[in-house]
C-alpha positions as CSV (number, residue, x, y, z in Angstrom):
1,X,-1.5,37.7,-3.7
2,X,1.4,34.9,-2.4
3,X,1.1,31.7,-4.2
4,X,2.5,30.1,-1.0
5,X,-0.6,32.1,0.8
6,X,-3.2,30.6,-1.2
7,X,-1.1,27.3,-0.6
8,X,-1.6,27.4,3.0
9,X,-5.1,28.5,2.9
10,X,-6.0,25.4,0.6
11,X,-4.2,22.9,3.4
12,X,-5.8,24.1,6.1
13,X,-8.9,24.2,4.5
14,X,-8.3,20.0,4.1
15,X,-6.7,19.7,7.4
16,X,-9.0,21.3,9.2
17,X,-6.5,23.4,11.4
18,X,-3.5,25.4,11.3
19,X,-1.5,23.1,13.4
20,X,-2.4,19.7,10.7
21,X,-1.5,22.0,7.8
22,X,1.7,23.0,9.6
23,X,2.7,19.6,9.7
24,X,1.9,18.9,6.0
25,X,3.9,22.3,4.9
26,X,6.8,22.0,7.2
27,X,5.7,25.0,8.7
28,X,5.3,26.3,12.1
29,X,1.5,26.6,13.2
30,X,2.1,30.5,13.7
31,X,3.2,31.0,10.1
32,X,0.5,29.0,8.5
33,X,-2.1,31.4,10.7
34,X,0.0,34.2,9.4
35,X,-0.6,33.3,5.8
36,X,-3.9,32.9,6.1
37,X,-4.5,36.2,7.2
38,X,-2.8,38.3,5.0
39,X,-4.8,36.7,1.8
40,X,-7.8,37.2,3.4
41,X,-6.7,41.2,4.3
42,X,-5.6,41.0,0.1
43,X,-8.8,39.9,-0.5
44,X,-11.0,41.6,1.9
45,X,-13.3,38.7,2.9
46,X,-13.2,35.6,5.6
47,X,-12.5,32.5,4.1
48,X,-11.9,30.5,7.5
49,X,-14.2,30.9,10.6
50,X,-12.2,30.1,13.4
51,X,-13.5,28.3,17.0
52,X,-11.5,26.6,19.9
53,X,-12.4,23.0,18.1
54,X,-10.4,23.9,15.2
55,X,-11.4,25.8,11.6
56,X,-14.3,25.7,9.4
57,X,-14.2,27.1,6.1
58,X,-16.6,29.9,5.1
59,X,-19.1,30.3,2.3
60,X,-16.7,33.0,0.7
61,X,-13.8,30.4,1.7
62,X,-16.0,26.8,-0.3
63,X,-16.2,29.2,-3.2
64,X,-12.2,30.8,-3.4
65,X,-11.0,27.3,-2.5
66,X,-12.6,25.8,-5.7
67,X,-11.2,28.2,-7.9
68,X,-7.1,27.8,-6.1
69,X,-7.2,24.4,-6.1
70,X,-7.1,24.6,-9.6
71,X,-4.8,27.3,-10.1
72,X,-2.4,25.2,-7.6
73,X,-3.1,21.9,-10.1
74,X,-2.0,23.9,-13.3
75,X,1.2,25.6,-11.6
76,X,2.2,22.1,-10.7
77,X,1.5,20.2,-14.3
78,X,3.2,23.7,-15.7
79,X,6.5,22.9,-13.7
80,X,5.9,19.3,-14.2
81,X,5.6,19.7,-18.2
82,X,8.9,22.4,-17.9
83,X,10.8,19.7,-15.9
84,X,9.8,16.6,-18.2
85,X,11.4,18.9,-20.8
86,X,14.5,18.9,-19.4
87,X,14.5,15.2,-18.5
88,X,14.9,15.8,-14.4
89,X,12.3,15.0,-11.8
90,X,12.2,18.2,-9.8
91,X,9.6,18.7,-6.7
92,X,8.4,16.4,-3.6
93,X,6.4,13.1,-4.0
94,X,4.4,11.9,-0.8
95,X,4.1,7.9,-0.9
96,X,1.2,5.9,0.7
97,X,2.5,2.1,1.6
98,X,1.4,-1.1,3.5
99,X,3.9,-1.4,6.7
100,X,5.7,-5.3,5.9
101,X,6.0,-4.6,1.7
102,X,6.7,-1.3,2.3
103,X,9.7,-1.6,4.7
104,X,10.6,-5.1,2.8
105,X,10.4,-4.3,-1.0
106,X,9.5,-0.7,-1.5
107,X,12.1,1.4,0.9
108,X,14.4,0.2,-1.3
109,X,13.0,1.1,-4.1
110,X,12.4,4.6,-3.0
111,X,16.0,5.1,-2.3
112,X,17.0,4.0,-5.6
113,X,14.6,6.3,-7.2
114,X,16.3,9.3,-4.9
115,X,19.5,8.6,-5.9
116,X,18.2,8.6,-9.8
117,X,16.7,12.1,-9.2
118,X,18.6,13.8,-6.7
119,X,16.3,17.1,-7.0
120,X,13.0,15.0,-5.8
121,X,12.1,15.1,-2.6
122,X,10.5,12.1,-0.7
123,X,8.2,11.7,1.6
124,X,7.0,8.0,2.9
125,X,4.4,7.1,5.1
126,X,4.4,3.0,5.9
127,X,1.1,2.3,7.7
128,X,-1.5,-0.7,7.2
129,X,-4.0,1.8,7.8
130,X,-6.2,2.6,5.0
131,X,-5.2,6.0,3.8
132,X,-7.0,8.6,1.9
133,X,-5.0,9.7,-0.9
134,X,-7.3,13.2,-1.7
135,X,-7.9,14.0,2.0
136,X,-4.8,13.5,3.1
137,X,-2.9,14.8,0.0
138,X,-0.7,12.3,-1.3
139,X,0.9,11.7,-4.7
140,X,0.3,8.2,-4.7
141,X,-0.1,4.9,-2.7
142,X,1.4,1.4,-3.2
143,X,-1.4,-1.3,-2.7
144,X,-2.1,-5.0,-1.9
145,X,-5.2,-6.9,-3.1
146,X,-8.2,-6.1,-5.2
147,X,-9.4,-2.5,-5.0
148,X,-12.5,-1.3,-4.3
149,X,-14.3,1.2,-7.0
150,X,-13.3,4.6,-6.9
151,X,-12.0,8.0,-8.6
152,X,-8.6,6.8,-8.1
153,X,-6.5,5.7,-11.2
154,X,-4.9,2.2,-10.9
155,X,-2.0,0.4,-12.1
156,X,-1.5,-3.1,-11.6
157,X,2.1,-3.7,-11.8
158,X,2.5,-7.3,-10.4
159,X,0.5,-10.2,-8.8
160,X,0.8,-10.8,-5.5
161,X,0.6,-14.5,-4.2
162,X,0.5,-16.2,-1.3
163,X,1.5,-20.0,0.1
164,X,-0.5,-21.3,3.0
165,X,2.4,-22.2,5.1
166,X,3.2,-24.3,8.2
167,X,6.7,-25.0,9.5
168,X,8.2,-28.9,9.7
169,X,8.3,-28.9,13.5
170,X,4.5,-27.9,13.4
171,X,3.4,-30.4,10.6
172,X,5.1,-33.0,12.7
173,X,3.5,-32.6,16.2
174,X,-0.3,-32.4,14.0
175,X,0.0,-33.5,10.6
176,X,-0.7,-32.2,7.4
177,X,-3.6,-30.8,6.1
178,X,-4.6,-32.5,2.5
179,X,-7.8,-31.1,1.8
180,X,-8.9,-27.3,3.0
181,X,-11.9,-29.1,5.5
182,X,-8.8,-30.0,7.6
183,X,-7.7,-26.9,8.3
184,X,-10.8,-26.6,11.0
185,X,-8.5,-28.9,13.2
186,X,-5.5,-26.9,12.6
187,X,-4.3,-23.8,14.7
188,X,-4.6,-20.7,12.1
189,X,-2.9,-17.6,12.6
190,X,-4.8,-14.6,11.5
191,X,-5.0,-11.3,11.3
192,X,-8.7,-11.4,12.8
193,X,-11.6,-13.0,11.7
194,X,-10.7,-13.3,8.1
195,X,-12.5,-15.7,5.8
196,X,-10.2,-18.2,3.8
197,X,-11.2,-19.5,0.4
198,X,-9.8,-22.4,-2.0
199,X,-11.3,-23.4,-5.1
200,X,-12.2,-27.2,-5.5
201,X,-13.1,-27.9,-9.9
202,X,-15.7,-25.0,-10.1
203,X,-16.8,-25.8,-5.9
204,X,-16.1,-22.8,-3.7
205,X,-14.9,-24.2,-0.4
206,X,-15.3,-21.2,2.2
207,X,-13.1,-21.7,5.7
208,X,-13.1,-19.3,8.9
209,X,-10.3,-20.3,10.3
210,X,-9.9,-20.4,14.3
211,X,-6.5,-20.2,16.5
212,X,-5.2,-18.0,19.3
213,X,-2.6,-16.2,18.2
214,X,-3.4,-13.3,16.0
215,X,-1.6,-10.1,14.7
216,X,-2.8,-7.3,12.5
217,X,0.8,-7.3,10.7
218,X,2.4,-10.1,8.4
219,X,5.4,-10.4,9.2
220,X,4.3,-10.9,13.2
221,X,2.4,-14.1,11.8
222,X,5.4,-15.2,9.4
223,X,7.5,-14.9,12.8
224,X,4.7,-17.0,14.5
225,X,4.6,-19.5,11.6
226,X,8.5,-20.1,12.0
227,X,8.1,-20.4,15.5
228,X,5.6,-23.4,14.5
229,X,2.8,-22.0,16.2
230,X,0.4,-22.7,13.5
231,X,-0.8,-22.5,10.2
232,X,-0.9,-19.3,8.5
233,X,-1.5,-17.9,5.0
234,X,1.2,-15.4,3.9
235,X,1.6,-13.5,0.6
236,X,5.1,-15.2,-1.0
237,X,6.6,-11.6,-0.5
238,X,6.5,-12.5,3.2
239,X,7.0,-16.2,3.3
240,X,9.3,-16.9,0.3
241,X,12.6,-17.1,1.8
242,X,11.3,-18.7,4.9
243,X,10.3,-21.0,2.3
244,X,13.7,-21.5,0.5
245,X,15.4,-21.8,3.8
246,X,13.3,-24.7,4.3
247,X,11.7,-23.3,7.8
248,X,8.5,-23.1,6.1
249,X,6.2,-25.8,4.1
250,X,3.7,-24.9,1.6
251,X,0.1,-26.8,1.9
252,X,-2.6,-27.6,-0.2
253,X,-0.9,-26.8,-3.6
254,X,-3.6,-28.1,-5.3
255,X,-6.8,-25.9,-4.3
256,X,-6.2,-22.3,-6.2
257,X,-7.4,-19.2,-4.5
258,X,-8.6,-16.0,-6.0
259,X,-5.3,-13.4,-6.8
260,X,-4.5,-10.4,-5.7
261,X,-2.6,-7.7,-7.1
262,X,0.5,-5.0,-6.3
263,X,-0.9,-1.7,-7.9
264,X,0.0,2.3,-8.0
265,X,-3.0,4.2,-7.1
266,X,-3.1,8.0,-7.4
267,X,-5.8,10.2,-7.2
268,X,-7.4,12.2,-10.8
269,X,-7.1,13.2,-13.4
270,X,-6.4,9.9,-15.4
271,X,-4.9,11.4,-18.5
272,X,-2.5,13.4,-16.6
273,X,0.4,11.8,-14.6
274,X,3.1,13.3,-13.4
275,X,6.4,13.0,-14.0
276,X,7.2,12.2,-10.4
277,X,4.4,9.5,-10.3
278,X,5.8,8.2,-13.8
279,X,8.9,7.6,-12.2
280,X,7.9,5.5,-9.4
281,X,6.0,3.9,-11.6
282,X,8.3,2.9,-14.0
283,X,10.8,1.9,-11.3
284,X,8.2,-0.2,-9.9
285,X,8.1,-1.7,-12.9
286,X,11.3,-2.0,-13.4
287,X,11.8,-4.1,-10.2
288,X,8.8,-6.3,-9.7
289,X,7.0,-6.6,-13.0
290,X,6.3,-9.5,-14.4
291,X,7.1,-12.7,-12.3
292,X,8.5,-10.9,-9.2
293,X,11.7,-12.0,-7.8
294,X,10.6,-13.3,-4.7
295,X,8.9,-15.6,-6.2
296,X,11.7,-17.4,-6.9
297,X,10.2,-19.9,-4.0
298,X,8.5,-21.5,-6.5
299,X,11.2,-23.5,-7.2
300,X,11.3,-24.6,-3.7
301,X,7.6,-25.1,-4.0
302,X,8.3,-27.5,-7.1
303,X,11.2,-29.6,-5.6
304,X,8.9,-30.1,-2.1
305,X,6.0,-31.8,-4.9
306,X,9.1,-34.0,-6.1
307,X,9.9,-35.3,-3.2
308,X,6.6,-36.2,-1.7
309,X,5.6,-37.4,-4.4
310,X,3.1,-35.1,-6.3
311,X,2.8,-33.8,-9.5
312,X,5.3,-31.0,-10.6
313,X,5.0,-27.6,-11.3
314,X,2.2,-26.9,-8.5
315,X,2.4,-23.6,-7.5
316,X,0.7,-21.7,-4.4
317,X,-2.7,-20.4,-5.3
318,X,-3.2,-16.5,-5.1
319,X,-5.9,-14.9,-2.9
320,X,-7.6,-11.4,-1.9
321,X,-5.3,-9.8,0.6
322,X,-8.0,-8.5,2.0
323,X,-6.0,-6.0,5.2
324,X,-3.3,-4.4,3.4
325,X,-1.3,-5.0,6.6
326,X,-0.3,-8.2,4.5
């Protein structure tokens, strides 16, 4: 019995066809099918059943899968503890990321961690859509925001905050905001229909913004924000250098907003993490932990309160990135 066989089976058994699995293996649709079929000839019984909509997994198929996913979790700890041993990263590591971090912060990141390891093998997916780290078999995901309960195992390694934002030529055409209320005559750019909230003392005050431009990516509504189109709320990873070039001004320094977070998520078990996943990790730590660099715009932030007039060392409240297209 082929480990690779077993291998195959397992993915297509997730994927739900040959062709899916194929694509996850970097195999050809043919050779997957081929696979398939000579473990169920070794083991004499039908694990897939398969009909023109795709495959569905047999009862003899539920039970074997069970029982080779685990084999297929201890071969790859065994290699993992073997290549810990010998202090090298060794294997492929399939990254989850939000599209404007990802391709601003993280691809970076990922190259340097390459280059560190030139035996790991990387595979990264930048999407905002939400992605399913178990179905969809990746090591790990980079995430905005608060996260929802789950099996997953988390780990914060930075908060993430955000500036609501207007450029000068905006401000001057309408004027600035100086409490949140006036943001309901204000032209908001969104990513929908999102709900904005400041804190007031130990008062709540709950906004939904209107406008007519929206985007379901951040750094289309930083561009719009430049452009003066509006007033937007943008995580500082986005907004920052705008902000130290000067062609964007933070509002409303003075009403905090719940924080959000950067985290690694990866699926279970939590006492076990592999090597690979450790060294992302650490990297990521490396590089944004702590007070990240970009928000070095906080200096910016301070020297705007100088000059108008208002008390230093305001900063730009956090909130719940709550698409983690932002």
């Amino acid at each position: 019995m082929e480990l690779d066989d077993i291998r195959a089976f397992v993915e297509v058994a997730e994927a739900g066809g040959f062709g899916r699995a194929g694509t996850r293996l970097g195999l050809s649709k043919s050779m997957v099918s081929r696979r398939v079929a000579r473990l169920e000839a070794e083991l004499g019984a039908q694990l897939l059943s398969r009909t023109t909509r795709g495959v569905a997994v047999t009862e003899a198929g539920v039970e074997f899968k069970e029982h080779a996913e685990r084999v297929l979790a201890e071969l790859d700890a065994a290699r993992d503890a073997l290549a810990q041993r010998g202090d090298e990263i060794v294997g492929s590591l399939r990254v989850a990321a939000p599209l404007s971090f990802g391709m601003s912060h993280l691809a970076p990141v990922l190259a340097e961690l390459a280059v560190r390891h030139p035996k790991l093998q990387i595979d990264a997916s930048y999407s905002d859509r939400y992605v399913d780290l178990i179905g969809e078999r990746y090591d790990v995901a980079v995430r905005l925001g608060t996260l929802e309960d789950s099996s997953l195992v988390a780990r914060k390694i930075a908060p993430i905050k955000v500036a609501v934002v207007a450029s000068p030529a905006y401000l001057a055409a309408h004027g600035s905001p100086r409490r949140p209320e006036d943001l309901s005559g204000c032209e908001a750019l969104m990513q929908g229909s999102e709900v904005w909230r400041f804190q007031d003392g130990r008062k709540t005050i709950t906004l939904r913004p209107e406008g007519r431009f929206k985007a379901d990516n951040g750094q289309a509504l930083l561009a719009a924000a430049t452009a003066g189109l509006g007033v937007a709320m943008l995580p500082t990873f986005l907004a920052g250098p705008a902000i130290e070039r000067g062609e964007l001004v933070p509002l409303l320094l003075d009403f905090p907003m719940p924080e959000g977070g950067l985290y690694v998520v990866r699926p279970p078990p939590a006492g076990h993490m592999p090597g690979k996943v450790r060294a992302l990790t650490e990297l990521l730590i490396e590089r944004f932990g702590g007070a990240p660099y970009w928000d070095v715009c906080y200096a910016h932030l301070d020297a705007y309160e100088q000059k108008k007039g208002g008390p230093q060392g305001s900063r730009p409240a956090s909130v719940v990135l709550e698409a983690e297209g932002l």
